[in-house]
N, C-alpha and C positions, 0 to 999 in steps of 0.2 A: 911533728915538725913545728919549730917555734918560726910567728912570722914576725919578720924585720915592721918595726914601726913607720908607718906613711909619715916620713917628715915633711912631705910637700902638701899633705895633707892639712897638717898641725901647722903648718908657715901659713897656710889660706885661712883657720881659725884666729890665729895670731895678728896677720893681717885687716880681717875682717873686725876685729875688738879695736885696733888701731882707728877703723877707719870711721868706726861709731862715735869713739869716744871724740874723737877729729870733726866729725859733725856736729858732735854735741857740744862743741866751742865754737866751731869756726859760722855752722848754719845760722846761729842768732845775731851775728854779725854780720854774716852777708845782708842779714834780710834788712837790719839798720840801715844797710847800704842803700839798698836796692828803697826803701821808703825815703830815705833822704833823697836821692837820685829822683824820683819819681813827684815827692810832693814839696822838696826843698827843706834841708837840713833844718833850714828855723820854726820851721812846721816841729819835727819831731824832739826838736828842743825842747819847744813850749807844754808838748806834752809829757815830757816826763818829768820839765821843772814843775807843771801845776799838780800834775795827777800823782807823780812819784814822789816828788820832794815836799813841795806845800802842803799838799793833801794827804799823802802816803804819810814820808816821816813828820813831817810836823803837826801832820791834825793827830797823830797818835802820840808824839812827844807834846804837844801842847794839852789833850786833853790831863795825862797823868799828872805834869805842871800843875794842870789846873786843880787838881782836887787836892795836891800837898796844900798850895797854896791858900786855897779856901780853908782847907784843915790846919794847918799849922801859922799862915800868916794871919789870915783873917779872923780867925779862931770861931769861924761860923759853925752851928747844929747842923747835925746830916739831912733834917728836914728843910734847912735855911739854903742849904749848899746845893739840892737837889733844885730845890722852884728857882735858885738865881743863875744858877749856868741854865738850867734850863732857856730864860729869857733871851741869852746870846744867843739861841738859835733862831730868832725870829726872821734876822735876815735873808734866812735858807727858806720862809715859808712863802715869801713875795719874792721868790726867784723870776716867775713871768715879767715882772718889772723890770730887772736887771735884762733878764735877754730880751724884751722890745727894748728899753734904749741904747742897747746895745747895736738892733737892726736897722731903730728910725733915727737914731740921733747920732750921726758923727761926729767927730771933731778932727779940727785941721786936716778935714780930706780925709781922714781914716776912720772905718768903725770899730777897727780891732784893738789899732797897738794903744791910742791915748785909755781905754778900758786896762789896761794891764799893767800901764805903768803907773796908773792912778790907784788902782790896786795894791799896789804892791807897794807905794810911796804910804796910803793908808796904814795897809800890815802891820809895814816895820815901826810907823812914829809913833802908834799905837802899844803895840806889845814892848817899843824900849821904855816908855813911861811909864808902863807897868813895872817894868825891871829896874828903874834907877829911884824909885820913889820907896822909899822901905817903911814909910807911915800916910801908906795913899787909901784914902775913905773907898770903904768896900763899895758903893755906891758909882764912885770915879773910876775905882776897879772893874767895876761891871762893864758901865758906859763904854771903856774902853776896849773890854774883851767882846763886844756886841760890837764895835766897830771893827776890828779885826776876823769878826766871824763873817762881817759885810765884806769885806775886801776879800776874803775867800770864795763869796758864794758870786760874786762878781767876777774875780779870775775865775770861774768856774763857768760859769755859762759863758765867758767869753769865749775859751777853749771850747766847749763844747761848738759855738759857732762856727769854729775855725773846722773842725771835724766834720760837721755837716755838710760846711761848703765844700770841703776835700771829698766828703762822700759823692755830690753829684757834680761836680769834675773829673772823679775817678773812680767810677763804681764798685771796679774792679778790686780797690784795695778798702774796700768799705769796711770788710770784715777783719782785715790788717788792721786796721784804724783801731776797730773795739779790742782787740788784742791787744795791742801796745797800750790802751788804759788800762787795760784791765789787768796787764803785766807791770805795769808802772807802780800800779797805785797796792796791789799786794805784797809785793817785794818792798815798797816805799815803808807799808805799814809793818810789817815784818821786822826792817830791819828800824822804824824807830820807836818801836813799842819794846823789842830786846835790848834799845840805849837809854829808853826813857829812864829808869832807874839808876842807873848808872851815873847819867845828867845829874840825876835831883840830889844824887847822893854827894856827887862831884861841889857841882854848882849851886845848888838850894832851886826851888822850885821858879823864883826871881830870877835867878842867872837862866834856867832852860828860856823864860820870855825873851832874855835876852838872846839867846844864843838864836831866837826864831825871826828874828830880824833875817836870818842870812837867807831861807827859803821866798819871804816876801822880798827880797833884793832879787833876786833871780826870776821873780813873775813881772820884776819891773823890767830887766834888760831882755825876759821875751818881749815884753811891747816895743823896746828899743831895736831888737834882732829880726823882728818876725819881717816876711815879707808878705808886704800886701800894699796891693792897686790904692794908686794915692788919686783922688779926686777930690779939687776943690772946688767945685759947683755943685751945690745943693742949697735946695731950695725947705729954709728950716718954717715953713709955713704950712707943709705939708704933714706935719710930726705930729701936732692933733689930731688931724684928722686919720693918721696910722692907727694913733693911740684909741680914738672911738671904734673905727673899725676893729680891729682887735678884738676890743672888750664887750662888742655886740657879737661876734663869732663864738664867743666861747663860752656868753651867756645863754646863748638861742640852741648851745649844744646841751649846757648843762640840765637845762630845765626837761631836757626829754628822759623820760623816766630810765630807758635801756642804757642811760650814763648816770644820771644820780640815783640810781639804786646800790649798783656796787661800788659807787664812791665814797657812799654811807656805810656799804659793810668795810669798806679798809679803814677810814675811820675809825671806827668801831673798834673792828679788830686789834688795832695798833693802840688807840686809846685804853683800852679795858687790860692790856696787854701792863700792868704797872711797875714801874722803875722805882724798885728800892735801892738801885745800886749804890751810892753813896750811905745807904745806913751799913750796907756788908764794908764797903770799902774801909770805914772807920772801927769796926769791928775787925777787919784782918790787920789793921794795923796797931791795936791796943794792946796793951802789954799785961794788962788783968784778965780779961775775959778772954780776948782773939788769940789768936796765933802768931800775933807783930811779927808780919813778914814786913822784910828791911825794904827796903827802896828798889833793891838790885831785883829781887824777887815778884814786887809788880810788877816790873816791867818786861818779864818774862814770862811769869802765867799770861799775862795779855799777848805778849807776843805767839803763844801756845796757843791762843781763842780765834787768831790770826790764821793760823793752819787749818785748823777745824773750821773756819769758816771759808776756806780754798776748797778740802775736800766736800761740803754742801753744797758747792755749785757744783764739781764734779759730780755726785749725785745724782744733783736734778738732772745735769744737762747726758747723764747714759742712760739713766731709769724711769726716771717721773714728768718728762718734758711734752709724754704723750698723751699724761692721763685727765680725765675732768676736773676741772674745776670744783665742781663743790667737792669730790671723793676725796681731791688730797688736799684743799683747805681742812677739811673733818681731821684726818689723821696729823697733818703737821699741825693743829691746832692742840689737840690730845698730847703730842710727844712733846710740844713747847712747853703746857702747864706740866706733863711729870720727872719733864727734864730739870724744872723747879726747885723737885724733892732732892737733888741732890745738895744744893744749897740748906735745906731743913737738916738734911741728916748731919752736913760739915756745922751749922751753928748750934745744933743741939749737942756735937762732938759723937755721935754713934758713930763716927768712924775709927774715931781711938778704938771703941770698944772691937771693934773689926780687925784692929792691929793695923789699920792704912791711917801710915801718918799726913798730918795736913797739907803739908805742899805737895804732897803725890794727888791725893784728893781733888784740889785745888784744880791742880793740870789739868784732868781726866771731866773735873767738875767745867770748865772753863771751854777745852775742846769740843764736848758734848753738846754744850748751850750754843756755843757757836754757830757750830754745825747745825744744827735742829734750827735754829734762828735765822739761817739762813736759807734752810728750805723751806720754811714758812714767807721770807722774804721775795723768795724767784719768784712764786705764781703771782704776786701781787705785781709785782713788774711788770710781768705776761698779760696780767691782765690788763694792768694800764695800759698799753700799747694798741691793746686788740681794741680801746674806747676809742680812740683818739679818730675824728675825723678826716676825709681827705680833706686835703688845703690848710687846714690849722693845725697840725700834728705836730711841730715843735712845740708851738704855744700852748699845745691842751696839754700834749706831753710834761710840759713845766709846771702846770697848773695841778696835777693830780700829782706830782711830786710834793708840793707846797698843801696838798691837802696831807700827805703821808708825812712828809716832817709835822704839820699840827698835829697831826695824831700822837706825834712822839714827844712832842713837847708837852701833852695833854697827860699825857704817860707819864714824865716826869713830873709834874704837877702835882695829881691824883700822888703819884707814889712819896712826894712830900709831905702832903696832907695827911695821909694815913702813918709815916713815918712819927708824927708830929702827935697824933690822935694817941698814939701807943706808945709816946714819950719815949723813942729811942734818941738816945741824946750822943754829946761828946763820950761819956765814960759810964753811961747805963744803956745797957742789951737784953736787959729781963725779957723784953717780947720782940726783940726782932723776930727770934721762931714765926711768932705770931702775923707778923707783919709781912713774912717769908708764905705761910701758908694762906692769907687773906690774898695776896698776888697770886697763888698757883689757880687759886679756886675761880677767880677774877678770868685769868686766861682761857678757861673754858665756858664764860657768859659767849663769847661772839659767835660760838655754835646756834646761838637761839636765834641769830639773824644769816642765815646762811642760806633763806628763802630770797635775800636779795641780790644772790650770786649766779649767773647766769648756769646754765646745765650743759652747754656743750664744753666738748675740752679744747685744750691748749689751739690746736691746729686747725679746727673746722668753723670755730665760734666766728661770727662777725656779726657787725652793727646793720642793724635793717640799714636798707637803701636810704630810705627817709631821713634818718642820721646820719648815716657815713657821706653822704654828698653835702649836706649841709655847708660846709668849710668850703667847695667847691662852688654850689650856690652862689654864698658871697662873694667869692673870688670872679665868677660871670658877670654879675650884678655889678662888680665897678672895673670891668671891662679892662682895659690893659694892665691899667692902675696895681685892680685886684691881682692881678697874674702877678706882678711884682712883688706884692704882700705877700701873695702866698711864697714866694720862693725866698723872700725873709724870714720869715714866720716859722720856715720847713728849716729854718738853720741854729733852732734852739735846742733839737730833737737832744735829747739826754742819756749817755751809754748806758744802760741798762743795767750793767755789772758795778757804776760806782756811788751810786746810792744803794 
């Protein structure tokens, strides 16, 4: 007996695909809704103009800009190229500066919006003089892209501000909060690392500065849209003595061993950690030795290192979020340097002999690194987090960021020097190999300091009593005053997922 087909059956499968697919549109819009509704639509604005738009597409269409430009306008060596963008991120390393004046210092009544339009007025006059100037002294080039890195790192704690204070207003969407950066800012990168190319091929690397005017014009009309409590009485005689307090909080933390121990190993770690990338970058794009991939093709293997470092936070956050401390520094520390060799085998070309031609390589080379790079990057977060004292926990939190950007500047430095040592130049590669393998070997030194790394894991670790009150201490000690600080101070706390 043949049986008749359930079509009421197949209409409820049919239905059911309808109704996923129907959430899988409609659910991320409500929830826009429902965060607008709840925290005020120029709240959620500001976050996805800083984190998605300035941060997202522009810090990844400005970085690619920026190495045509050094490569082909400036006509600087890969060693030259490496130590001098390196310096434009100095402003990212005195971030604590920007979020206290941000907490003690208002203007016209506000602590938020005058930050953001100053910012963003910064960005743009900055990056269009970059872009209208076609014989501007690489020195004024500099100057200028180190101001523009400051009006970034400024919209950047200010937002961040803005986040905290929404967190303890609304606790409940605390975690919505770190979501929508953290959705903002990889979609942002995403989608302007697969244009960046595109741009420079378009517009020349001059035109993309230009075109970044339009991200820091949007950080200015959040300071113009956002809303926030307008008070004009304050008392600017107090902003000293914020500023001393502060900076005795997070001296009197630093100096206890169970915080400058593993401050010193990230350091470390990140420092020894050596950034050749601008000698590969000049090398993929040479036309004798490299592989001269076009313009369109950077901008897509990066946007491909973009996924791979999506999927490494997935990673940590289903597998490795539970384990110690030192056990998976040791192993992310081992997979970063051999993930290395894959760069050795694409510059020595054993991948032709393999039959995997370069831009498959590249991807796969790119995705890989990501990834590993960014499990190496969570526990470091994790751990800064697990340092940070009650009562000063924005402020430390900022401060052990700025210790992790020097490390990376330290990184790019070292990997200029050594670029320099081995005479990889504009149109000679004889020893990038060389230069490739001195960097992998490098990334397995931070293992010999990993006695400075505390031994419990992610979840159980905490700071003696004696430390972790410290920030509270102070906070008793100037009695209402401190309670105020503290609840400034607590609004510089940094999303975790966007450094």
């Amino acid at each position: 007996m043949v049986e008749e087909p359930n079509l009421e059956n197949g209409r409820s499968v049919d239905a059911g695909k309808e109704g996923y697919l129907r959430n899988l549109v409609v659910g991320p819009v409500r929830w826009m809704r429902m965060l607008s509704a709840e925290l005020h639509w120029s709240f959620v604005f500001g976050v996805v103009s800083v984190y998605g738009i300035n941060q997202g597409v522009g810090g990844s269409l400005g970085r690619v800009a920026t190495e045509y430009y050094m490569k082909d306008v400036q006509k600087v060596q890969p060693s030259e190229s490496q130590a001098l963008t390196a310096i434009t991120k100095i402003p990212w390393i005195i971030k604590p500066l920007w979020g206290i004046l941000t907490d003690v210092l208002p203007m016209f009544g506000f602590k938020r919006r005058p930050y953001f339009v100053l910012a963003g007025f910064l960005g743009a006059v900055s990056l269009l003089l970059i872009s209208v100037h076609s014989n501007l002294h690489l020195f004024l080039a500099l100057f200028w892209m180190t101001v523009a890195s400051a009006a970034m790192a400024v919209a950047d704690v200010t937002i961040d501000a803005c986040i905290a204070y929404n967190s303890i207003e609304h606790p409940s969407l605390a975690s919505d909060m770190q979501s929508l950066c953290s959705f903002s800012s990889s979609i942002g990168a995403l989608l302007g690392f697969f244009m960046s190319g595109i741009f420079v091929h378009w517009f020349g690397s001059q035109g993309v500065f230009g075109l970044l005017t339009v991200p820091f014009g949007l950080v200015a009309v959040v300071g113009i849209m956002l809303n926030e409590h307008h008070d004009p009485i304050f008392s600017y005689k107090q902003v000293n003595q914020k500023f001393i307090e502060a900076g005795k909080s997070m001296w009197k933390t630093l100096k206890c061993p169970e915080v400058w121990r593993p401050c010193l190993y990230m350091y470390i770690s990140l420092a020894l950690s050596l950034n050749v990338h601008e000698g590969l970058f000049y090398w993929f794009t040479d036309s004798k030795d490299g592989p001269l991939f076009s313009q369109e093709t950077v901008g897509f293997i990066l946007s491909m290192g973009s996924v791979g470092s999506i999927i490494g936070t997935m990673l940590f956050q289903l597998a490795l979020k539970d384990h110690p401390f030192r056990g998976l520094f040791i192993w992310t520390q081992l997979l970063f340097a051999l993930s290395g060799m894959l760069d050795m085998i694409l510059v020595l070309r054993l991948n032709l002999r393999f039959g995997l031609p370069d831009y498959l390589f590249v991807v796969v080379d790119e995705v890989v690194s990501q990834m590993i790079g960014r499990l190496k990057w969570m526990p470091l977060l994790v751990l800064s987090s697990k340092l940070c004292p009650h009562g000063i926990e924005g402020t430390f939190f900022a401060l052990l960021m700025s210790i992790d950007n020097a490390g990376l500047m330290t990184s790019s430095w070292l990997g200029g020097v050594l670029l320099r040592l081995l005479n990889v130049s504009r149109t000679e590669f004889g020893n990038l190999w060389l230069a490739v393998l001195v960097r992998n070997v490098s990334r397995v030194l931070p293992l010999c300091f990993l006695f400075l790394v505390p031994k419990g894991d992610q979840n159980s670790f905490r700071l003696p009593p004696e430390v972790s009150l410290l920030g509270q201490e102070e906070d008793e000690e100037g009695g209402e005053k401190g309670g105020t600080k503290s609840m400034e101070l607590a609004s510089l706390i940094h999303p975790l997922d966007s450094r």
